[in-house]
N, C-alpha and C positions, 0 to 999 in steps of 0.2 A: 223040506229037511233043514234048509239054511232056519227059515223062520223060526222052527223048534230049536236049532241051537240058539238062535239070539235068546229065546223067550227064556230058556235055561239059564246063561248067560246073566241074563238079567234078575231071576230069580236067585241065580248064588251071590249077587252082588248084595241084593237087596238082603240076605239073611245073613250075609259077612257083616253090611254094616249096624244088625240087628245088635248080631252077638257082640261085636264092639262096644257099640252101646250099653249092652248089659256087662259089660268087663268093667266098667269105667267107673268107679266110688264118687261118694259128695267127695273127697278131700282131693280126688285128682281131678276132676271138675273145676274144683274149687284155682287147684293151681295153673291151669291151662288157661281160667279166666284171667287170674293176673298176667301170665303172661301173654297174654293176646292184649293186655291191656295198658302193657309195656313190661313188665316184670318189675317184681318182689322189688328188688332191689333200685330202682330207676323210683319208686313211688316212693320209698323210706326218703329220697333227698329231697324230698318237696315238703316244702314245710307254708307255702301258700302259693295260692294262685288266685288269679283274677279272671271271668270271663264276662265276655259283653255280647248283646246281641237286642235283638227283638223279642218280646212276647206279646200275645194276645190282649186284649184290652178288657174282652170279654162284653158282656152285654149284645145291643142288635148293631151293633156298630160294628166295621173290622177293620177299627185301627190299631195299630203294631207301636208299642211301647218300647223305648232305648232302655235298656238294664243296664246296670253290671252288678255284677257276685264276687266280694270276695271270700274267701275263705283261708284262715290260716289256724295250724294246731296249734292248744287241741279244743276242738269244736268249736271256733268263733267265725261269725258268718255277719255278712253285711250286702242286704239287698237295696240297692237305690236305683229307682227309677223313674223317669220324668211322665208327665201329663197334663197337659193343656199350661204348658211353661211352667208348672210345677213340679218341686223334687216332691216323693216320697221316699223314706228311708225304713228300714226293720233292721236291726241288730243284733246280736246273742252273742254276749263275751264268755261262755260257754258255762254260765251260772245264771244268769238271769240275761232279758231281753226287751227292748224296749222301741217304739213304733210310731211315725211319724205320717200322718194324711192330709194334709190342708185340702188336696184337689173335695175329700170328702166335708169338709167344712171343719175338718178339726185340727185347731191350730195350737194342740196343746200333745206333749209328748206325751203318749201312754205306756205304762207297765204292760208286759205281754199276759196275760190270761195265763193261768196254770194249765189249760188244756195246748194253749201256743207254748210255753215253756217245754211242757211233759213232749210236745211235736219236734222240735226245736233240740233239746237234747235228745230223743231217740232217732234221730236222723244220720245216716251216715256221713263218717269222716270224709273226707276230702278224697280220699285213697278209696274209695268202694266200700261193700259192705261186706266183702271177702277177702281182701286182703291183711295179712296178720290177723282174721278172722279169730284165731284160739286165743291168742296175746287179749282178745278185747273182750273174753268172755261168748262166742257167738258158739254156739253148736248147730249146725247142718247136716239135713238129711236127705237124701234125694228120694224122691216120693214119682218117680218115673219122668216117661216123656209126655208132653205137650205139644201142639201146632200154635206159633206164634207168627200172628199174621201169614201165613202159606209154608212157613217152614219150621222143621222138627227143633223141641227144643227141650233139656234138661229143666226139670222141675222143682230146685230146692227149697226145703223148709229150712227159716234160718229162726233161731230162737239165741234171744238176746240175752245177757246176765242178767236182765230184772224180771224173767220168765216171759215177758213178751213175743210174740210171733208175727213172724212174716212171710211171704214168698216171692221169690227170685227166681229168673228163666233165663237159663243159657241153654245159645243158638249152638245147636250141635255142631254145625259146619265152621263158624269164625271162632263159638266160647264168648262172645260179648255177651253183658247181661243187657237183653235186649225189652227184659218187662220187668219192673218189680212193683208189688204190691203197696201201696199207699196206707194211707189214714183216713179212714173211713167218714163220711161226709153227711151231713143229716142234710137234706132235700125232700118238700113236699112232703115235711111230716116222717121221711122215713128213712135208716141208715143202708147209708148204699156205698156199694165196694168201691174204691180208687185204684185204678191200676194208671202205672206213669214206663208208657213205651221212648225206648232210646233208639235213635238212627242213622245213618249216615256218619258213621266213623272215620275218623281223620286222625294224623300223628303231626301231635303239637308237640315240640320241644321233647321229644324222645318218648313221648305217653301217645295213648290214644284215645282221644275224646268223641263223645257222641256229638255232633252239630244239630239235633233236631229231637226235642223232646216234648212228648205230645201227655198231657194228659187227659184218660177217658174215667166220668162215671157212670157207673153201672144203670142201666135203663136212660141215661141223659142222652140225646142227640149229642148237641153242643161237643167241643171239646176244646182244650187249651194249650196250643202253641209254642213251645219258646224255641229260636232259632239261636246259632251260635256264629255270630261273625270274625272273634279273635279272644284267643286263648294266651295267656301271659304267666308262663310258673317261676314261679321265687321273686315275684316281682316286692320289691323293697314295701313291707308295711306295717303299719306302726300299731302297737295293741292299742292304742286310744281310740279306732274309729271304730273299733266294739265299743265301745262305751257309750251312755246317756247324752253326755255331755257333745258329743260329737252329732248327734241326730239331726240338728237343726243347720250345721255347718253348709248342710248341701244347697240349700234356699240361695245362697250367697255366689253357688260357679251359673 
């Protein structure tokens, strides 16, 4: 008898948290992410951040790359990374972008590819890809639930102002967006899906940031890494190091 009540028990749980589930709209979804992810308001005063960490090197080797990212609005980013005592740098002063590799033998700065441009500007801001979501032209649909790595998660379609698409997964239990959909990657001849999983959550500076972001391609073994060792927001910086002219400076620390 006891047994039957637990198993009951657990069956009205399980179909409470159904119908919760089905109560829940993309746009309350949508708010419950920012606020698990410091709230609305805490994200509008950052106007740049900086994070450093390791990533993957890639290749049959696994050696772990120093980064850092900055980013400050609106939409200017700056990747530099060392390798084999070389800097590499990438740019985007949020119109054009421009790319630096000596470790590859090219010691001359290049313009970004209109497909790196077209990537580059459709990437999200700094603040997520839901937050002020309407403000930036985004429209969201939820298209149900999902299992994300072991656990249940909301399945948004997010459709950009230039009619572009994508999709976004928040974890039912925290609301972090814990997968979102990438830029499709040609491999062995054939286009294959990107998804970039986010982990281990931590509150920097009144936010909460992912510390562990892995991306997987579809049918690829392999995957890519990046770790998160310190997070710095509002940190003083200057629009020059988006710029061209700034690319090469780093050869120099």
């Amino acid at each position: 008898m006891k047994m039957k009540l637990s198993i009951a028990a657990c069956l009205i749980s399980l179909t409470t948290s159904v119908a919760l589930a089905d109560t829940l709209t993309a746009a309350q979804i949508a708010d419950r992410n920012v606020a698990a992810r410091g709230g609305a308001n805490a994200w509008r005063t950052v106007t740049s951040i900086t994070i450093s960490g390791q990533m993957d090197a890639g290749g049959e080797q696994e050696a772990k790359l120093p980064y850092v990212l900055t980013m400050k609005r609106p939409h200017k980013s700056r990747l530099e990374l060392r390798f084999q005592d070389k800097a590499a740098v990438q740019v985007f002063d949020g119109t054009q972008g421009w790319k630096w590799r000596p470790f590859l033998g090219r010691n001359e700065v290049e313009a970004y590819s209109a497909a790196e441009t077209k990537s580059a500007a459709d990437a999200a801001e700094l603040d997520g890809p839901l937050a002020d979501y309407a403000k930036k032209g985004t429209a969201i649909e939820l298209q149900g639930m999902d299992k994300v790595e072991g656990n249940q998660a909301y399945k948004l379609k997010l459709t950009m102002k230039d009619g572009s698409a994508r999709h976004l997964w928040i974890d039912a239990k925290t609301f972090q967006d814990v997968k979102i959909e990438g830029e499709p990657r040609r491999m062995d001849g054939k286009l294959r899906n990107v998804f970039v999983y986010s982990r281990d959550f931590r509150k920097e500076g009144g936010l909460t940031v992912p510390h562990v972001l892995e991306t997987a391609i579809e049918g690829i073994a392999q995957t890519h890494k990046m770790t998160v060792d310190k997070v710095a927001v509002n940190p003083p910086v200057d629009d020059g190091m988006f710029g061209k002219a700034t690319v090469q400076v780093a050869s120099s620390r």
